[in-house]
C-alpha positions as CSV (number, residue, x, y, z in Angstrom):
1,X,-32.9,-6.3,5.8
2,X,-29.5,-6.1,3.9
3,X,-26.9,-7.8,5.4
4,X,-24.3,-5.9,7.7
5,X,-20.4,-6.5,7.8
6,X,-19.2,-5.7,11.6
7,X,-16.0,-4.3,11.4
8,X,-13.5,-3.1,14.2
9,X,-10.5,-1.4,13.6
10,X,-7.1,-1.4,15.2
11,X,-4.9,2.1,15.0
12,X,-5.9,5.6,15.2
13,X,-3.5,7.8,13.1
14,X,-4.4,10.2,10.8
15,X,-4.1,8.0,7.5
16,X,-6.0,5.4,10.0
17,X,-9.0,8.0,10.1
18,X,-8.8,9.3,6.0
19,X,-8.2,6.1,4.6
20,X,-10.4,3.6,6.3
21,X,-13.0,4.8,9.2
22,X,-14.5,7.3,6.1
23,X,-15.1,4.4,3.6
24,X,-16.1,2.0,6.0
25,X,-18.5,4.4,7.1
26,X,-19.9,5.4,3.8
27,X,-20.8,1.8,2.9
28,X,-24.1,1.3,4.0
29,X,-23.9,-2.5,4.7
30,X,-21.1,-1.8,7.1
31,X,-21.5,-1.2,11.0
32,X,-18.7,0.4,12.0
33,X,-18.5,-1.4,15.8
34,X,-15.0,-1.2,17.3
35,X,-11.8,0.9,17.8
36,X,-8.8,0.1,19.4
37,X,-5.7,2.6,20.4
38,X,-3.4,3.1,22.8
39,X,-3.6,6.5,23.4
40,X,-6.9,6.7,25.4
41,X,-7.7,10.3,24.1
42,X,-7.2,10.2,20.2
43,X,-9.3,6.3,20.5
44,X,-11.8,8.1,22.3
45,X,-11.6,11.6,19.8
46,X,-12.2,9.2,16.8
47,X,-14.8,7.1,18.5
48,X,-17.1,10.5,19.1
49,X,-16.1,11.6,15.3
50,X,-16.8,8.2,13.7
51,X,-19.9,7.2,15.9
52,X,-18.4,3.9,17.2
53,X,-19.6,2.4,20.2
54,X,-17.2,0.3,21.6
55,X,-13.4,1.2,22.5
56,X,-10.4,-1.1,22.8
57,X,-6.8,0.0,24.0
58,X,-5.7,-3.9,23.4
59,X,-5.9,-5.8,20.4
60,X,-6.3,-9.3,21.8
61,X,-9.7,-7.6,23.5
62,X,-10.9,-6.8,20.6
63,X,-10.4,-9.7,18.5
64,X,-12.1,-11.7,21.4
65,X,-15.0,-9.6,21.7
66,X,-17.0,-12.2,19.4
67,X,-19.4,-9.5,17.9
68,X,-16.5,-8.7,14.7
69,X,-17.0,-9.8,11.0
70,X,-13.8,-8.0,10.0
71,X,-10.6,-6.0,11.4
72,X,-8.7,-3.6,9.9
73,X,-4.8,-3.8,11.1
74,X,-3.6,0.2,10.6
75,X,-1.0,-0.1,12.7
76,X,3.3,-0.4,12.6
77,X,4.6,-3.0,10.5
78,X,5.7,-5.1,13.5
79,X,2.1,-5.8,14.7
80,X,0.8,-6.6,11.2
81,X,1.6,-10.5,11.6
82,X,0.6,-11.1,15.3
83,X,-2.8,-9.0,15.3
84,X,-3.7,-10.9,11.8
85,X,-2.9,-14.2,12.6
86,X,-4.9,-13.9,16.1
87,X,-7.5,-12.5,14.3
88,X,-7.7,-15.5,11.8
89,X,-7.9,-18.2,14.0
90,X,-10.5,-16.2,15.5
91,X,-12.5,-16.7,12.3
92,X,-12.5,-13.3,11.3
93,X,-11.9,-11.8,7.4
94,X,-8.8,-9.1,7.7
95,X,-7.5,-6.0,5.6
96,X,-4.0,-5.1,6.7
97,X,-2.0,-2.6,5.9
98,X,1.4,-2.3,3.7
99,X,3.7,-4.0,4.1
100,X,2.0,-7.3,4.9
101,X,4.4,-8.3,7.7
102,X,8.5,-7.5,8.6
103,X,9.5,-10.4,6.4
104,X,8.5,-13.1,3.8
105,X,8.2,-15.9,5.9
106,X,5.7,-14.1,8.2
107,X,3.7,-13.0,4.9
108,X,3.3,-16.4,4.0
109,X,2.2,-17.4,7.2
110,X,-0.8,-15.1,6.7
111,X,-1.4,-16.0,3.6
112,X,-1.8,-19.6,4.4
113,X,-3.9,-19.3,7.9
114,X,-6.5,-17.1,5.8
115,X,-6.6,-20.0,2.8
116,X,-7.1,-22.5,5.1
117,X,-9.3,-20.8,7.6
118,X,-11.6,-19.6,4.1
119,X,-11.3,-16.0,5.3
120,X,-11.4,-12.9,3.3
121,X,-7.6,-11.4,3.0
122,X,-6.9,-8.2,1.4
123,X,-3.4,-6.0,1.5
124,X,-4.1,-2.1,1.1
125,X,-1.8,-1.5,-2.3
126,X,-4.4,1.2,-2.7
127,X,-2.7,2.8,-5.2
128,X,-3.9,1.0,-7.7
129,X,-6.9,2.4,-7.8
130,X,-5.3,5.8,-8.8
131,X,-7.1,6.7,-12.3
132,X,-3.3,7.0,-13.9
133,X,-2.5,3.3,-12.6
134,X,-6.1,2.2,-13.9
135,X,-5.4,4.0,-17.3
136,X,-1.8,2.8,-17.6
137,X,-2.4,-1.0,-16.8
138,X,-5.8,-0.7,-19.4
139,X,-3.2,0.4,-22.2
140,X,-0.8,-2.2,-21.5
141,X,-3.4,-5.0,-21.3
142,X,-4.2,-3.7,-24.9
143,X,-0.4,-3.7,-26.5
144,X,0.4,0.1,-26.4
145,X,3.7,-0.4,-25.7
146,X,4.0,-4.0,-26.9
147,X,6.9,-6.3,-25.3
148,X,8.1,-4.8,-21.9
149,X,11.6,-3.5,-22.2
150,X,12.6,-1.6,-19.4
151,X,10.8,0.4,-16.6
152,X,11.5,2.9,-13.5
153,X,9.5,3.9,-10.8
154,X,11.0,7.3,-8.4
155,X,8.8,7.6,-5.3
156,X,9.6,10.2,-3.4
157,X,8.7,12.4,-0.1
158,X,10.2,14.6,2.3
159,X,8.1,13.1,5.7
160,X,11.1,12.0,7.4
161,X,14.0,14.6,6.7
162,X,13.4,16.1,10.4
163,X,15.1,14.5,13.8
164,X,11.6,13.6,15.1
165,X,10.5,9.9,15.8
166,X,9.4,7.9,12.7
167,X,8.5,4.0,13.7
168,X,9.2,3.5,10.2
169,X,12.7,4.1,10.0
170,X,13.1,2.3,13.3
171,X,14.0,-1.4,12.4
172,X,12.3,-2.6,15.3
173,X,8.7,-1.9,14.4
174,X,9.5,-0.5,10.6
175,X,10.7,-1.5,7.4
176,X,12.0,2.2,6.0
177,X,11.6,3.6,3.1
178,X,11.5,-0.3,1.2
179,X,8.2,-0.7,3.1
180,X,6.5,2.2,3.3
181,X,6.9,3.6,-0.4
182,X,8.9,0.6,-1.9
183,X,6.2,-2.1,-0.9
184,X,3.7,0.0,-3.7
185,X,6.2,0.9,-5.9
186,X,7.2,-3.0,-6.1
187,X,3.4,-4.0,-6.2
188,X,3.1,-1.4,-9.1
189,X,6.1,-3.0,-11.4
190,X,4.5,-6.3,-10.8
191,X,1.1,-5.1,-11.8
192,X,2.6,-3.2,-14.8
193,X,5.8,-5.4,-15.9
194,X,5.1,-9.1,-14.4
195,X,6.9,-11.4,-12.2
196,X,10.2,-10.6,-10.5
197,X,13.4,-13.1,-10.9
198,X,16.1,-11.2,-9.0
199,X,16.6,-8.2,-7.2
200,X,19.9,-5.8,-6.5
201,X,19.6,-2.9,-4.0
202,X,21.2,-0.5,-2.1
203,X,19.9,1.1,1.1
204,X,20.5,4.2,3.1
205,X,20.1,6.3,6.3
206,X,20.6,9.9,5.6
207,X,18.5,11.5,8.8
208,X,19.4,10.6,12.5
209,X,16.2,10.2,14.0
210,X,15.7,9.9,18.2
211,X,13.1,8.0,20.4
212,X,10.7,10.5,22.3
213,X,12.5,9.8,25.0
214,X,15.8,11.4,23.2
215,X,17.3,7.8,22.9
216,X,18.9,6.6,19.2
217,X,17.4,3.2,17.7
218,X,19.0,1.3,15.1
219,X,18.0,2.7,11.6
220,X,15.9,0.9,9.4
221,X,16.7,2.7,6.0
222,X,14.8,6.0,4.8
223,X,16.2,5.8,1.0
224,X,16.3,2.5,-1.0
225,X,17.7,2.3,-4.6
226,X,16.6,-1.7,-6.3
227,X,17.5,-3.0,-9.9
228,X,15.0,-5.3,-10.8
229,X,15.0,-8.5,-13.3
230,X,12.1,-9.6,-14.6
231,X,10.9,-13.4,-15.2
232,X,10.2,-12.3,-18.8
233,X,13.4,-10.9,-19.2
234,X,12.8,-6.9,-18.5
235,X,14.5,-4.9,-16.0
236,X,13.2,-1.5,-13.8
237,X,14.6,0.1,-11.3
238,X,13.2,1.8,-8.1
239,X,14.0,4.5,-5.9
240,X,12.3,5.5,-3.1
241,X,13.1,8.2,-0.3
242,X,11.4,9.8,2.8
243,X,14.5,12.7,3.5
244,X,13.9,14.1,-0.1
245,X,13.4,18.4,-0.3
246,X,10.6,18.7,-3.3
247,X,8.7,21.0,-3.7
248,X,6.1,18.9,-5.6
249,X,7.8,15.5,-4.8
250,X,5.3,12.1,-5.7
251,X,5.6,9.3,-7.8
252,X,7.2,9.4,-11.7
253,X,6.6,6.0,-13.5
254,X,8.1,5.2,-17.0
255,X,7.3,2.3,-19.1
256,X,8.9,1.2,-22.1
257,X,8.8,-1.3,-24.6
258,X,9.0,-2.8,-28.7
259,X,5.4,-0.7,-29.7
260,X,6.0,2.6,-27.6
261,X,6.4,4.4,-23.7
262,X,4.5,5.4,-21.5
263,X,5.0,7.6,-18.1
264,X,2.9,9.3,-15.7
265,X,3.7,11.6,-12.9
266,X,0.9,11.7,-9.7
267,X,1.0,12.4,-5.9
268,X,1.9,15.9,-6.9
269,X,0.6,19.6,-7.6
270,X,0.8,18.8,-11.2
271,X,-0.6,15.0,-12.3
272,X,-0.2,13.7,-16.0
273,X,-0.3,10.5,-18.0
274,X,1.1,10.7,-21.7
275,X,2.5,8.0,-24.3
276,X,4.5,7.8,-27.4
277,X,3.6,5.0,-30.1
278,X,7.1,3.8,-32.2
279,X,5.8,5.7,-35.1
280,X,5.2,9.1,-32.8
281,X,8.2,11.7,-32.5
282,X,7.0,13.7,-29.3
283,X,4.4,12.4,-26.2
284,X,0.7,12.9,-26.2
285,X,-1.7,13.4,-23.4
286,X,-3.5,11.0,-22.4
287,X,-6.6,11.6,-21.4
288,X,-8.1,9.8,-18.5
289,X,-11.1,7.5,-19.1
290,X,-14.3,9.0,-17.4
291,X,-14.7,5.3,-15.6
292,X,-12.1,5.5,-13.7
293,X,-12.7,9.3,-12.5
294,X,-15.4,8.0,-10.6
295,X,-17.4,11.8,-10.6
296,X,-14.0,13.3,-9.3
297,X,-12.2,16.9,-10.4
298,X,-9.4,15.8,-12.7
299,X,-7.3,18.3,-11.6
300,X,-7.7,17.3,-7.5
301,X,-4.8,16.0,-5.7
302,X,-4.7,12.5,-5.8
303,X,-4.9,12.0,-1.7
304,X,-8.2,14.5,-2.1
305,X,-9.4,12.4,-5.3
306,X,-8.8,9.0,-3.5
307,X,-11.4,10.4,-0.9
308,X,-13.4,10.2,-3.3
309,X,-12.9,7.4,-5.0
310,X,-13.4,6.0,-1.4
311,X,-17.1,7.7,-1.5
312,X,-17.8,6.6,-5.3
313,X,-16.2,3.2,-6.3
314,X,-15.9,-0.1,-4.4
315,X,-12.1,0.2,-3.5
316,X,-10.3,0.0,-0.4
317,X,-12.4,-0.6,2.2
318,X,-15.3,-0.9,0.7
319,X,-14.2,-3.2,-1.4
320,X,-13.5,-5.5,0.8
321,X,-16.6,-5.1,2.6
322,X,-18.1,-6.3,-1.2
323,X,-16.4,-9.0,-1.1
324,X,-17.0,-10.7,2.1
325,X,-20.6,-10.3,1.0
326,X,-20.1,-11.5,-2.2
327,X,-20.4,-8.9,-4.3
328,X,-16.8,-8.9,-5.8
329,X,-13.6,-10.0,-5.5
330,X,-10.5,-8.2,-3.8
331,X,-8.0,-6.8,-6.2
332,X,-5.3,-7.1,-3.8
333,X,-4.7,-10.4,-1.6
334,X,-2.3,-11.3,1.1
335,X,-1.0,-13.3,-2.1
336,X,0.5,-9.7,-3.6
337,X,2.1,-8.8,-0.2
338,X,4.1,-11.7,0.4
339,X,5.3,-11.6,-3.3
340,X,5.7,-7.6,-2.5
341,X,7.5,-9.4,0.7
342,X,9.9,-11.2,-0.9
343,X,11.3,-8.8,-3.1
344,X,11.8,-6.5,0.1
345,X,13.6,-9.7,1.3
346,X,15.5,-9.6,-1.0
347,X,16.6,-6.1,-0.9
348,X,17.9,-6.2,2.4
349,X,19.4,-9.7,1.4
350,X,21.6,-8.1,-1.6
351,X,22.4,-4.5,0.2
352,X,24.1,-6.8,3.2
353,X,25.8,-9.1,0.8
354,X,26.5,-6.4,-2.4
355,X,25.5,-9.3,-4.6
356,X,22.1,-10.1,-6.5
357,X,19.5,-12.2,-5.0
358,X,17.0,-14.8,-6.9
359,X,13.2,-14.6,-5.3
Protein backbone atom coordinates (compact mmCIF):
# COMPACT_ATOMS: atom_id res chain seq x y z
CA UNK A 1 0.00 0.00 0.00
CA UNK A 2 1.10 3.70 -0.78
CA UNK A 3 1.69 5.64 1.98
CA UNK A 4 -1.10 8.15 3.33
CA UNK A 5 -0.56 11.78 4.67
CA UNK A 6 -3.37 12.47 7.51
CA UNK A 7 -4.29 15.87 7.27
CA UNK A 8 -6.77 17.98 9.40
CA UNK A 9 -7.72 21.36 8.66
CA UNK A 10 -8.48 24.35 10.68
CA UNK A 11 -11.04 27.14 9.04
CA UNK A 12 -14.03 26.72 7.02
CA UNK A 13 -14.50 29.75 4.67
CA UNK A 14 -15.06 29.71 1.23
CA UNK A 15 -11.32 30.22 -0.04
CA UNK A 16 -10.80 27.45 2.96
CA UNK A 17 -13.05 24.95 0.83
CA UNK A 18 -11.66 26.05 -3.09
CA UNK A 19 -8.23 26.40 -2.18
CA UNK A 20 -7.37 23.49 0.05
CA UNK A 21 -10.10 20.71 1.01
CA UNK A 22 -10.30 20.21 -3.17
CA UNK A 23 -6.53 19.52 -3.59
CA UNK A 24 -6.10 17.74 -0.60
CA UNK A 25 -8.80 15.59 -1.64
CA UNK A 26 -7.68 15.04 -5.13
CA UNK A 27 -4.30 13.62 -4.01
CA UNK A 28 -4.67 10.25 -3.70
CA UNK A 29 -1.97 9.58 -0.90
CA UNK A 30 -3.86 12.07 1.26
CA UNK A 31 -6.73 11.08 3.89
CA UNK A 32 -8.51 13.92 4.41
CA UNK A 33 -9.31 13.19 8.50
CA UNK A 34 -10.21 16.33 10.36
CA UNK A 35 -12.05 19.74 10.32
CA UNK A 36 -12.29 22.23 12.74
CA UNK A 37 -14.71 25.55 12.84
CA UNK A 38 -16.42 27.45 15.01
CA UNK A 39 -19.53 27.73 13.45
CA UNK A 40 -21.04 24.29 14.13
CA UNK A 41 -23.18 24.28 10.93
CA UNK A 42 -20.74 25.38 8.02
CA UNK A 43 -17.90 22.62 9.93
CA UNK A 44 -20.58 20.21 9.75
CA UNK A 45 -21.81 21.47 5.87
CA UNK A 46 -18.10 20.96 4.69
CA UNK A 47 -17.58 17.80 6.63
CA UNK A 48 -20.70 16.04 4.62
CA UNK A 49 -19.36 17.80 1.21
CA UNK A 50 -15.72 16.81 1.73
CA UNK A 51 -16.32 13.32 3.36
CA UNK A 52 -14.34 13.98 6.60
CA UNK A 53 -14.99 12.02 9.49
CA UNK A 54 -14.07 13.82 12.42
CA UNK A 55 -15.15 17.50 13.43
CA UNK A 56 -13.39 19.89 15.76
CA UNK A 57 -14.87 23.47 16.89
CA UNK A 58 -11.28 23.93 18.89
CA UNK A 59 -8.02 23.89 17.59
CA UNK A 60 -6.01 22.68 20.56
CA UNK A 61 -8.53 19.35 20.16
CA UNK A 62 -7.50 18.89 17.11
CA UNK A 63 -3.92 19.19 17.23
CA UNK A 64 -4.07 16.66 20.25
CA UNK A 65 -6.12 14.16 18.59
CA UNK A 66 -2.71 12.22 17.78
CA UNK A 67 -4.11 10.61 14.56
CA UNK A 68 -2.72 14.04 12.30
CA UNK A 69 0.37 14.00 9.85
CA UNK A 70 -0.35 17.61 8.81
CA UNK A 71 -2.64 20.79 9.50
CA UNK A 72 -3.67 23.33 7.43
CA UNK A 73 -4.00 26.85 9.39
CA UNK A 74 -6.92 28.82 7.03
CA UNK A 75 -7.77 30.90 9.42
CA UNK A 76 -7.26 35.03 10.54
CA UNK A 77 -3.95 36.18 10.68
CA UNK A 78 -3.94 36.39 14.49
CA UNK A 79 -4.25 32.61 15.02
CA UNK A 80 -1.57 31.78 12.42
CA UNK A 81 1.33 31.87 15.18
CA UNK A 82 -0.45 30.15 18.16
CA UNK A 83 -2.26 27.19 16.16
CA UNK A 84 1.35 26.57 14.25
CA UNK A 85 3.50 26.63 16.98
CA UNK A 86 1.13 24.14 19.11
CA UNK A 87 0.93 22.21 16.27
CA UNK A 88 4.81 21.96 15.95
CA UNK A 89 5.71 20.87 19.14
CA UNK A 90 3.06 18.46 18.58
CA UNK A 91 5.33 16.96 15.88
CA UNK A 92 3.20 17.72 13.12
CA UNK A 93 4.33 19.25 9.39
CA UNK A 94 2.12 22.58 8.79
CA UNK A 95 0.92 24.82 5.71
CA UNK A 96 -0.37 28.18 6.86
CA UNK A 97 -1.77 30.66 5.28
CA UNK A 98 -0.58 34.38 4.21
CA UNK A 99 0.66 36.27 6.06
CA UNK A 100 2.75 33.92 8.11
CA UNK A 101 1.95 35.54 11.45
CA UNK A 102 0.96 39.52 12.69
CA UNK A 103 4.69 40.37 12.85
CA UNK A 104 8.31 39.36 12.15
CA UNK A 105 9.34 38.30 15.27
CA UNK A 106 6.38 35.81 15.50
CA UNK A 107 7.43 34.60 11.83
CA UNK A 108 10.63 33.74 12.94
CA UNK A 109 9.47 31.98 15.80
CA UNK A 110 7.81 29.54 13.38
CA UNK A 111 10.32 29.31 11.27
CA UNK A 112 12.80 28.14 13.89
CA UNK A 113 10.35 25.63 15.89
CA UNK A 114 9.73 23.81 12.43
CA UNK A 115 13.81 23.72 11.72
CA UNK A 116 14.44 22.44 14.87
CA UNK A 117 11.48 20.17 15.32
CA UNK A 118 12.55 18.67 11.28
CA UNK A 119 8.97 19.43 10.23
CA UNK A 120 7.68 20.20 6.91
CA UNK A 121 6.80 24.17 6.77
CA UNK A 122 5.22 25.67 3.75
CA UNK A 123 3.48 29.46 3.44
CA UNK A 124 0.55 29.51 0.74
CA UNK A 125 2.22 32.38 -1.77
CA UNK A 126 0.23 30.40 -4.25
CA UNK A 127 0.47 32.72 -6.67
CA UNK A 128 3.36 31.73 -7.85
CA UNK A 129 2.16 29.08 -9.50
CA UNK A 130 0.11 31.31 -11.84
CA UNK A 131 1.40 30.31 -15.52
CA UNK A 132 2.25 34.32 -16.06
CA UNK A 133 4.47 34.24 -12.75
CA UNK A 134 6.00 30.83 -13.92
CA UNK A 135 6.65 32.38 -17.52
CA UNK A 136 7.89 35.73 -16.23
CA UNK A 137 10.45 34.28 -13.53
CA UNK A 138 11.59 31.56 -16.61
CA UNK A 139 12.45 34.73 -18.80
CA UNK A 140 14.27 36.50 -16.17
CA UNK A 141 16.26 33.47 -15.08
CA UNK A 142 17.33 33.48 -18.86
CA UNK A 143 18.45 37.37 -19.17
CA UNK A 144 15.42 38.83 -21.09
CA UNK A 145 15.48 41.81 -19.45
CA UNK A 146 19.11 41.73 -18.30
CA UNK A 147 20.07 43.84 -15.03
CA UNK A 148 16.93 44.77 -12.97
CA UNK A 149 16.28 48.35 -13.10
CA UNK A 150 13.11 49.21 -11.69
CA UNK A 151 9.78 47.37 -11.10
CA UNK A 152 5.89 47.92 -9.88
CA UNK A 153 3.40 45.73 -8.89
CA UNK A 154 -0.72 47.41 -8.52
CA UNK A 155 -2.86 44.75 -6.75
CA UNK A 156 -6.05 45.71 -6.61
CA UNK A 157 -9.81 44.60 -5.51
CA UNK A 158 -12.92 46.10 -4.51
CA UNK A 159 -13.87 43.19 -1.48
CA UNK A 160 -13.87 45.64 1.22
CA UNK A 161 -15.37 49.02 -0.15
CA UNK A 162 -18.89 48.10 1.80
CA UNK A 163 -19.49 48.87 5.76
CA UNK A 164 -19.71 45.10 6.42
CA UNK A 165 -17.17 43.33 8.92
CA UNK A 166 -13.84 42.41 7.33
CA UNK A 167 -11.28 40.71 10.18
CA UNK A 168 -8.79 41.85 7.79
CA UNK A 169 -9.00 45.42 8.11
CA UNK A 170 -9.51 44.92 11.86
CA UNK A 171 -5.92 45.30 13.49
CA UNK A 172 -6.77 43.00 16.04
CA UNK A 173 -6.96 39.79 14.12
CA UNK A 174 -5.79 41.42 10.50
CA UNK A 175 -3.04 42.90 8.85
CA UNK A 176 -5.12 45.06 5.88
CA UNK A 177 -4.57 45.39 2.75
CA UNK A 178 -0.32 44.92 3.49
CA UNK A 179 -1.22 41.38 4.45
CA UNK A 180 -3.76 40.13 2.51
CA UNK A 181 -2.67 41.41 -1.07
CA UNK A 182 0.75 43.12 -0.06
CA UNK A 183 2.20 39.87 1.58
CA UNK A 184 2.07 38.24 -2.37
CA UNK A 185 2.77 41.19 -4.07
CA UNK A 186 6.07 41.54 -1.70
CA UNK A 187 6.80 37.70 -2.11
CA UNK A 188 6.39 38.30 -6.04
CA UNK A 189 9.19 41.31 -6.17
CA UNK A 190 11.43 39.11 -4.21
CA UNK A 191 10.89 36.21 -6.48
CA UNK A 192 11.18 38.49 -9.53
CA UNK A 193 13.78 41.36 -8.37
CA UNK A 194 15.78 39.85 -5.26
CA UNK A 195 16.45 40.76 -1.82
CA UNK A 196 14.91 43.82 -0.16
CA UNK A 197 17.32 46.59 1.70
CA UNK A 198 14.76 49.21 2.79
CA UNK A 199 11.25 49.91 2.52
CA UNK A 200 9.00 53.45 2.56
CA UNK A 201 5.27 53.18 2.77
CA UNK A 202 2.22 54.89 3.31
CA UNK A 203 -1.00 53.31 4.57
CA UNK A 204 -4.67 54.16 4.54
CA UNK A 205 -8.27 53.53 5.77
CA UNK A 206 -10.68 54.79 3.27
CA UNK A 207 -14.03 52.53 4.40
CA UNK A 208 -15.40 52.58 7.99
CA UNK A 209 -16.12 49.14 8.69
CA UNK A 210 -18.39 47.98 12.01
CA UNK A 211 -18.34 44.73 14.16
CA UNK A 212 -21.52 42.47 13.74
CA UNK A 213 -22.51 43.70 16.67
CA UNK A 214 -22.61 47.52 15.07
CA UNK A 215 -19.50 48.34 17.29
CA UNK A 216 -16.24 50.31 15.44
CA UNK A 217 -12.65 48.53 15.88
CA UNK A 218 -9.52 50.19 15.28
CA UNK A 219 -8.64 50.05 11.49
CA UNK A 220 -5.94 48.04 10.28
CA UNK A 221 -5.32 49.69 6.71
CA UNK A 222 -7.30 48.63 3.48
CA UNK A 223 -4.89 50.55 0.97
CA UNK A 224 -1.08 50.49 1.29
CA UNK A 225 1.34 52.33 -1.11
CA UNK A 226 5.53 50.96 -0.45
CA UNK A 227 8.70 52.12 -2.31
CA UNK A 228 10.98 49.48 -2.27
CA UNK A 229 15.13 49.34 -2.43
CA UNK A 230 16.63 46.56 -3.47
CA UNK A 231 19.98 44.79 -2.05
CA UNK A 232 21.22 44.97 -5.69
CA UNK A 233 20.47 48.39 -6.00
CA UNK A 234 16.81 48.35 -7.94
CA UNK A 235 13.77 49.88 -6.70
CA UNK A 236 9.64 48.89 -7.22
CA UNK A 237 7.00 50.12 -5.87
CA UNK A 238 3.66 48.54 -4.66
CA UNK A 239 0.20 49.35 -4.30
CA UNK A 240 -2.33 47.46 -2.97
CA UNK A 241 -6.15 48.24 -2.14
CA UNK A 242 -9.35 46.37 -1.11
CA UNK A 243 -11.92 49.68 -1.43
CA UNK A 244 -10.99 49.97 -5.22
CA UNK A 245 -14.31 50.30 -7.90
CA UNK A 246 -12.92 48.14 -11.15
CA UNK A 247 -14.58 46.75 -13.18
CA UNK A 248 -11.83 44.11 -14.13
CA UNK A 249 -9.57 45.04 -11.14
CA UNK A 250 -6.33 42.20 -10.53
CA UNK A 251 -2.82 42.40 -10.49
CA UNK A 252 -0.57 44.63 -13.18
CA UNK A 253 3.19 43.76 -12.81
CA UNK A 254 6.00 45.58 -14.76
CA UNK A 255 9.61 44.73 -14.95
CA UNK A 256 12.24 46.59 -16.29
CA UNK A 257 15.78 46.44 -16.86
CA UNK A 258 19.38 47.05 -19.21
CA UNK A 259 18.14 44.14 -22.02
CA UNK A 260 14.33 44.91 -22.07
CA UNK A 261 10.55 44.94 -20.04
CA UNK A 262 8.36 42.88 -19.27
CA UNK A 263 4.63 43.22 -17.74
CA UNK A 264 1.72 41.01 -17.30
CA UNK A 265 -1.76 41.79 -16.20
CA UNK A 266 -3.85 38.54 -14.41
CA UNK A 267 -6.61 38.12 -11.86
CA UNK A 268 -8.79 39.78 -14.41
CA UNK A 269 -11.50 39.28 -17.37
CA UNK A 270 -8.65 39.89 -19.73
CA UNK A 271 -5.06 38.11 -18.73
CA UNK A 272 -1.73 38.82 -20.77
CA UNK A 273 2.04 38.58 -20.53
CA UNK A 274 4.08 40.57 -23.24
CA UNK A 275 7.88 41.87 -23.41
CA UNK A 276 9.97 44.28 -25.34
CA UNK A 277 13.77 43.38 -26.09
CA UNK A 278 16.17 46.94 -26.17
CA UNK A 279 16.33 46.47 -29.85
CA UNK A 280 12.13 46.10 -30.15
CA UNK A 281 9.97 49.45 -30.66
CA UNK A 282 6.48 48.07 -29.57
CA UNK A 283 5.57 44.77 -27.02
CA UNK A 284 4.99 41.29 -28.18
CA UNK A 285 2.79 38.63 -26.78
CA UNK A 286 4.13 36.29 -25.07
CA UNK A 287 2.90 33.13 -25.32
CA UNK A 288 2.55 30.98 -22.39
CA UNK A 289 4.61 27.71 -22.29
CA UNK A 290 2.23 24.62 -22.55
CA UNK A 291 4.14 23.28 -19.09
CA UNK A 292 2.98 25.48 -17.20
CA UNK A 293 -0.80 25.37 -18.53
CA UNK A 294 -1.02 22.21 -16.96
CA UNK A 295 -4.15 20.98 -19.51
CA UNK A 296 -5.95 24.30 -18.58
CA UNK A 297 -8.14 26.78 -21.08
CA UNK A 298 -5.73 29.74 -21.58
CA UNK A 299 -8.29 31.99 -21.68
CA UNK A 300 -9.94 30.79 -17.97
CA UNK A 301 -9.88 33.11 -15.11
CA UNK A 302 -7.03 32.63 -13.18
CA UNK A 303 -9.08 31.66 -9.75
CA UNK A 304 -11.02 28.97 -12.23
CA UNK A 305 -7.40 27.92 -13.85
CA UNK A 306 -5.78 27.65 -10.37
CA UNK A 307 -8.55 24.89 -9.77
CA UNK A 308 -7.03 23.32 -11.98
CA UNK A 309 -3.77 23.60 -11.56
CA UNK A 310 -4.76 22.30 -8.08
CA UNK A 311 -6.22 19.03 -9.96
CA UNK A 312 -3.10 18.81 -12.53
CA UNK A 313 0.27 19.88 -11.01
CA UNK A 314 1.78 19.33 -7.52
CA UNK A 315 1.18 22.86 -6.07
CA UNK A 316 -0.46 24.12 -3.12
CA UNK A 317 -1.63 21.55 -1.19
CA UNK A 318 -0.55 18.87 -2.91
CA UNK A 319 2.54 19.98 -3.00
CA UNK A 320 3.15 19.86 0.23
CA UNK A 321 1.64 16.64 0.67
CA UNK A 322 4.77 15.54 -2.03
CA UNK A 323 6.97 16.70 0.03
CA UNK A 324 6.37 15.37 3.33
CA UNK A 325 6.58 12.03 1.48
CA UNK A 326 9.51 12.90 -0.28
CA UNK A 327 8.56 13.43 -3.48
CA UNK A 328 9.66 17.17 -3.85
CA UNK A 329 10.50 20.04 -2.17
CA UNK A 330 8.11 23.03 -1.13
CA UNK A 331 8.54 26.16 -3.28
CA UNK A 332 7.50 28.26 -0.57
CA UNK A 333 8.85 27.89 3.23
CA UNK A 334 8.05 29.65 6.42
CA UNK A 335 11.62 31.09 5.39
CA UNK A 336 9.67 33.39 2.48
CA UNK A 337 7.01 34.60 5.05
CA UNK A 338 9.08 35.91 7.63
CA UNK A 339 11.19 37.77 4.93
CA UNK A 340 7.55 38.73 3.31
CA UNK A 341 7.13 39.57 7.30
CA UNK A 342 9.67 41.84 7.62
CA UNK A 343 9.10 43.96 4.88
CA UNK A 344 5.42 44.33 6.21
CA UNK A 345 7.30 45.36 9.45
CA UNK A 346 8.65 47.61 8.05
CA UNK A 347 5.88 49.29 6.32
CA UNK A 348 4.00 49.91 9.27
CA UNK A 349 7.47 50.96 10.83
CA UNK A 350 8.08 53.87 8.09
CA UNK A 351 4.11 54.98 7.68
CA UNK A 352 4.24 55.66 11.77
CA UNK A 353 7.63 57.34 11.54
CA UNK A 354 7.38 59.02 7.65
CA UNK A 355 10.91 57.94 7.38
CA UNK A 356 12.63 54.83 5.52
CA UNK A 357 13.29 51.72 7.28
CA UNK A 358 16.44 49.13 6.67
CA UNK A 359 15.13 45.24 6.97
Amino acid sequence: MEEKVRVGVIGTSGYASYMHYTGIKSHPQAELMAICGRNPERTAELAAVYSIPRIFHDYHDLIESGDLDEVVVVTPDDLHYPITMQALDAGLHVLCEKPLAMNSAHAREMLDAAQTHGLVHMIMFEWRALPEIRQMKKLIDQGYQGKVYDGSIRWLAGYGRGPEYLWRADAAHGIGALGDLGSHAIDLARLFMGEIARVSAHLANHVQHFRPDGQPFIPSNDSAVLLLEFTNGAHATIEVSFTDHLPEGGCEILLTGSEGTLQSQFLSANEWIRGARKDEESFQTIVLDDQYLAGCDPATHSFDRFAGILQNQPVGARQFINAILGKAPVETTFFDGWKAQQVIDAAFGSHRTGIWVMI
